[in-house]
mmCIF file of the C-alpha atoms, coordinates in Angstrom:
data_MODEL
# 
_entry.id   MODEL 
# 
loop_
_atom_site.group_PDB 
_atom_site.id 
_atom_site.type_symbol 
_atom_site.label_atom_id 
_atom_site.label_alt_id 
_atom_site.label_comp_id 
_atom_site.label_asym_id 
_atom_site.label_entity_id 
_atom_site.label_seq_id 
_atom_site.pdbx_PDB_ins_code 
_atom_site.Cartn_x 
_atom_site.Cartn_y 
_atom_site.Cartn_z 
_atom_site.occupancy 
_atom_site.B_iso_or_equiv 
_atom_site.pdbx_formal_charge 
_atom_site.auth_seq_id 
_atom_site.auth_comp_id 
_atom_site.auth_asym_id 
_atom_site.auth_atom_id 
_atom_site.pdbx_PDB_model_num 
ATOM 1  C CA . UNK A 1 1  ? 106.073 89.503  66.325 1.00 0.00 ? 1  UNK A CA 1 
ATOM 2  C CA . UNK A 1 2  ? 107.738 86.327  66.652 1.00 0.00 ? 2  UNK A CA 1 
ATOM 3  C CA . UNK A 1 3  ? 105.917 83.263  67.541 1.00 0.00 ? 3  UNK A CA 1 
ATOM 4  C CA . UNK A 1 4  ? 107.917 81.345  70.205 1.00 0.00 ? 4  UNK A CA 1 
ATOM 5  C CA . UNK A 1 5  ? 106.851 77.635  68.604 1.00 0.00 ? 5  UNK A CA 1 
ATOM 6  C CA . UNK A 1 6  ? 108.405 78.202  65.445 1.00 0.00 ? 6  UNK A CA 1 
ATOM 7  C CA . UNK A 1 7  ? 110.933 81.091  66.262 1.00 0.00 ? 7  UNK A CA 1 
ATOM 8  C CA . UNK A 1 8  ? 114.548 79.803  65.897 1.00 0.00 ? 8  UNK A CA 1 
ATOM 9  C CA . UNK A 1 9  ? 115.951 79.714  69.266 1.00 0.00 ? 9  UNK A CA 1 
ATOM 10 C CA . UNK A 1 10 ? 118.202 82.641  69.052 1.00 0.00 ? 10 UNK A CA 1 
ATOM 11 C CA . UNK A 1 11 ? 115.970 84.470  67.895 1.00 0.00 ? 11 UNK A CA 1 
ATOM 12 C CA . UNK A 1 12 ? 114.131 84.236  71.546 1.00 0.00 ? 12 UNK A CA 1 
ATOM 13 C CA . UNK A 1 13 ? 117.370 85.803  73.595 1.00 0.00 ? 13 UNK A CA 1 
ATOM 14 C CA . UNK A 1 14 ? 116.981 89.301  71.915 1.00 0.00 ? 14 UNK A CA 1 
ATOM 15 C CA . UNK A 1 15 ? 118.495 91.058  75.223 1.00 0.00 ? 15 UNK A CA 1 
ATOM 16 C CA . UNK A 1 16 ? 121.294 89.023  75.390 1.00 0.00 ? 16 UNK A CA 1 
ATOM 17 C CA . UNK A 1 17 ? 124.898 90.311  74.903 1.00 0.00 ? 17 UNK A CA 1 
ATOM 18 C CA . UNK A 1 18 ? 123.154 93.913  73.852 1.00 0.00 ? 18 UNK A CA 1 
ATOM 19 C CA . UNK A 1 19 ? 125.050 96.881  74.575 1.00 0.00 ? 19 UNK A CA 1 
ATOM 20 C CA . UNK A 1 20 ? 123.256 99.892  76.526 1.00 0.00 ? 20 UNK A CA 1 
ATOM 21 C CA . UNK A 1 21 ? 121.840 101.564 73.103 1.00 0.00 ? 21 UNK A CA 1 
ATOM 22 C CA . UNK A 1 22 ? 120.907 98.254  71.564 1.00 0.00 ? 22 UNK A CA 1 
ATOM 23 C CA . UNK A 1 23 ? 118.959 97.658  74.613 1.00 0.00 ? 23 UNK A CA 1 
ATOM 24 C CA . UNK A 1 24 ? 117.166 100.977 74.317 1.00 0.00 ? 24 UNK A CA 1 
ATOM 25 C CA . UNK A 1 25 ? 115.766 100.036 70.967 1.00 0.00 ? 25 UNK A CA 1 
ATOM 26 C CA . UNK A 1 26 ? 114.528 96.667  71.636 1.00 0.00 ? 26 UNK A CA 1 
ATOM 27 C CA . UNK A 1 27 ? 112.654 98.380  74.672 1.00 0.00 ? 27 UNK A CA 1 
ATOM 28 C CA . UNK A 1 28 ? 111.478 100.941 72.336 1.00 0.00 ? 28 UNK A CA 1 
ATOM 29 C CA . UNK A 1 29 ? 110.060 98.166  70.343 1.00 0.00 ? 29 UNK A CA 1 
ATOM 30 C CA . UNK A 1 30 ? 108.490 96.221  73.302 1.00 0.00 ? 30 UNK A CA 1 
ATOM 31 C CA . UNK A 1 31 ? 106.722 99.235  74.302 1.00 0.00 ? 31 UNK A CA 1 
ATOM 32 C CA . UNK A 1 32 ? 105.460 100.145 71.160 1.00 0.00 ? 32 UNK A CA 1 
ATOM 33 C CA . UNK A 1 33 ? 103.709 96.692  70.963 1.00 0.00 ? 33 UNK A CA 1 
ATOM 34 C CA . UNK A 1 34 ? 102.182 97.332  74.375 1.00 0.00 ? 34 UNK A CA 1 
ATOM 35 C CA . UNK A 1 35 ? 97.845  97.645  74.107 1.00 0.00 ? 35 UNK A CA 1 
ATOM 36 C CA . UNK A 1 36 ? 95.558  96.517  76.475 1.00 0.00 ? 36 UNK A CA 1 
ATOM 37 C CA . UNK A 1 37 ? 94.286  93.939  74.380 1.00 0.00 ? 37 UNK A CA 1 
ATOM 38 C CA . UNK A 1 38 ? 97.834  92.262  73.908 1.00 0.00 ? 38 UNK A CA 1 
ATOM 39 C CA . UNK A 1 39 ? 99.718  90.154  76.964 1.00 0.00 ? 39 UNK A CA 1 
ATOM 40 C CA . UNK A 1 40 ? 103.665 89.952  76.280 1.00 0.00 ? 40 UNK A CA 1 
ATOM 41 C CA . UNK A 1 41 ? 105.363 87.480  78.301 1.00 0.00 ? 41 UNK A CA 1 
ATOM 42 C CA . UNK A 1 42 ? 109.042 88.907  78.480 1.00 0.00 ? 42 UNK A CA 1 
ATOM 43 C CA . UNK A 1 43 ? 111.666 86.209  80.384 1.00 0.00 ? 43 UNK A CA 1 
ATOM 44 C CA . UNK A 1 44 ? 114.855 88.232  80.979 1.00 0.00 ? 44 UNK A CA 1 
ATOM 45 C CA . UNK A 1 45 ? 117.811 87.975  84.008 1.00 0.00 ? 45 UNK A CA 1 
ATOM 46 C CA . UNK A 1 46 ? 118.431 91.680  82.891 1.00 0.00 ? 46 UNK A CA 1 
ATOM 47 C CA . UNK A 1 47 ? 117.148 94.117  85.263 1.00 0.00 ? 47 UNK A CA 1 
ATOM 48 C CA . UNK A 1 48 ? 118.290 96.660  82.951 1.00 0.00 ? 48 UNK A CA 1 
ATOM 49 C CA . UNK A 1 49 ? 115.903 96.048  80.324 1.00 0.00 ? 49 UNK A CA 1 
ATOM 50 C CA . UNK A 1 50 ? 113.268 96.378  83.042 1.00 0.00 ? 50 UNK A CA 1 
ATOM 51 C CA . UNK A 1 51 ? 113.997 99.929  83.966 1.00 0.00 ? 51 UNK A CA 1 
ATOM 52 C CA . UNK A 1 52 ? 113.355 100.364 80.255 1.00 0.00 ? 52 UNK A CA 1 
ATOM 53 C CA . UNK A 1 53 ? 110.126 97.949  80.057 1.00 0.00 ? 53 UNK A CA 1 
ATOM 54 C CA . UNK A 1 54 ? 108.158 98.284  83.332 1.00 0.00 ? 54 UNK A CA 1 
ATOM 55 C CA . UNK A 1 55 ? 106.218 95.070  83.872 1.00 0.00 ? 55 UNK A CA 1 
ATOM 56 C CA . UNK A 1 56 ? 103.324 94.991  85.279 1.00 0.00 ? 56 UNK A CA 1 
ATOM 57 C CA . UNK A 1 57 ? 103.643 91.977  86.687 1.00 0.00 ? 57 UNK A CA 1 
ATOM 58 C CA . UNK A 1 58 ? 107.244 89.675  87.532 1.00 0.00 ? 58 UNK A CA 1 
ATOM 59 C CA . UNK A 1 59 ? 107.446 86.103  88.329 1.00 0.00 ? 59 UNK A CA 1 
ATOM 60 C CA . UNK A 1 60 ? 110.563 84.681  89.311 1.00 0.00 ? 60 UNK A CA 1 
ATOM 61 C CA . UNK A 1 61 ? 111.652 80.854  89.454 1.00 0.00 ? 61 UNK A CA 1 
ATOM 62 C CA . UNK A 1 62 ? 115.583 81.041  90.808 1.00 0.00 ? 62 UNK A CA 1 
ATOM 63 C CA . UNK A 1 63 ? 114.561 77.136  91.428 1.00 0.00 ? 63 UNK A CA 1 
ATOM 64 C CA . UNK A 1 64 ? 112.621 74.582  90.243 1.00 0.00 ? 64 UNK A CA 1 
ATOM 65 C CA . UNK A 1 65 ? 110.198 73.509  93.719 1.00 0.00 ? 65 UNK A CA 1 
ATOM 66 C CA . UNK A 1 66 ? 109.828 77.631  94.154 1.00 0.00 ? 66 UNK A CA 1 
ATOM 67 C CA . UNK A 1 67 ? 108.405 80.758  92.418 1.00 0.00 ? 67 UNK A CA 1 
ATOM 68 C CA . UNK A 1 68 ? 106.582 83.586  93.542 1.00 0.00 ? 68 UNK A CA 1 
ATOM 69 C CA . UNK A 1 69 ? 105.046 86.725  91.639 1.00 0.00 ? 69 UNK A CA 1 
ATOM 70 C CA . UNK A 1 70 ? 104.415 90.390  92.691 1.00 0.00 ? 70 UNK A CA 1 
ATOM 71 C CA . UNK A 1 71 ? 104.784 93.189  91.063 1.00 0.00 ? 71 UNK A CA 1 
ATOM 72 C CA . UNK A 1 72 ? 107.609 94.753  89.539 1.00 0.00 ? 72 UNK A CA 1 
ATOM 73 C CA . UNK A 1 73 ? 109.133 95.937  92.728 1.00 0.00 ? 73 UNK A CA 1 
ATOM 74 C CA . UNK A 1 74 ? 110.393 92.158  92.927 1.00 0.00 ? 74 UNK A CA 1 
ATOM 75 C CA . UNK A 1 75 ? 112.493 92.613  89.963 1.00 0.00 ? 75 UNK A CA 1 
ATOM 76 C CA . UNK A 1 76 ? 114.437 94.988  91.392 1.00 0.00 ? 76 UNK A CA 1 
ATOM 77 C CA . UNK A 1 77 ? 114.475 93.499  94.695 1.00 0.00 ? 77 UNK A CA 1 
ATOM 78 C CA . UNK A 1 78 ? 116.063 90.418  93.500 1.00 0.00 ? 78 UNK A CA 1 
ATOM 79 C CA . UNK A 1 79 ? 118.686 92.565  92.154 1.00 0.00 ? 79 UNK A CA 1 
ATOM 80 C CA . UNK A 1 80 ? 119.437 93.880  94.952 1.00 0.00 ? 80 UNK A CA 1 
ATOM 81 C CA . UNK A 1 81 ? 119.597 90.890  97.317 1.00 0.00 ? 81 UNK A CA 1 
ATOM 82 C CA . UNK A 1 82 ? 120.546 88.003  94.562 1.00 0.00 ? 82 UNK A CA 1 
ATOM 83 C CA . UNK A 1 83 ? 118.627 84.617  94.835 1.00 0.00 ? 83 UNK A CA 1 
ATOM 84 C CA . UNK A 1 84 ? 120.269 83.381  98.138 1.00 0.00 ? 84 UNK A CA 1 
ATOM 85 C CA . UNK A 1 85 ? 117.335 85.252  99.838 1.00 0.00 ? 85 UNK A CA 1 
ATOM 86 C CA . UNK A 1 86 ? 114.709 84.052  97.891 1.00 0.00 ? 86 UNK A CA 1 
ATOM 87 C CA . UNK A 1 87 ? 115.612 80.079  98.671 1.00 0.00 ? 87 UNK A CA 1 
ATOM 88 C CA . UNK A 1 88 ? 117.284 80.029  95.144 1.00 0.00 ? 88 UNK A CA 1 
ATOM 89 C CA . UNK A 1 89 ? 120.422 79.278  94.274 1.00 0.00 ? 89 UNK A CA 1 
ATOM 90 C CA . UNK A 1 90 ? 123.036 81.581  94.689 1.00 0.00 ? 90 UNK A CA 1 
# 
């Protein structure tokens, strides 16, 4: 596992440009890691890789001065209805 301080920056987008099987594998590999005794923070704007990790817990900050968490139903809500409901920016 990478540790964000000295990971190259890159290295910290894994979902980025990943086609649907690519995806797959790197939420194979998330949920492999998942134990109890282990917290993952996983940023993403991909509710894709969601349906393939299920968090237990989402946070979102569409702007700086507001955030809110719930749980993962608010992932998929904010695909549905984009940030412009939220107070974010479109």
């Amino acid at each position: 596992m990478l540790n964000s301080a000295t990971a190259p920056d890159d290295s910290r987008r894994t979902d980025s440009g990943l086609d649907i099987d690519a995806l797959k594998i790197v939420a194979d590999g998330i949920n492999a890691l998942r134990e109890p005794a282990r917290a993952t923070i996983l940023v993403t704007h991909y509710q894709r890789l969601l349906d393939y990790v299920q968090p237990d817990y989402v946070t979102c900050w569409p702007a700086a001065a507001s955030s809110r968490a719930a749980g993962p139903e608010l992932a998929k809500e904010l695909e549905a209805r984009g940030y412009e409901w939220f107070g974010g920016r479109a």
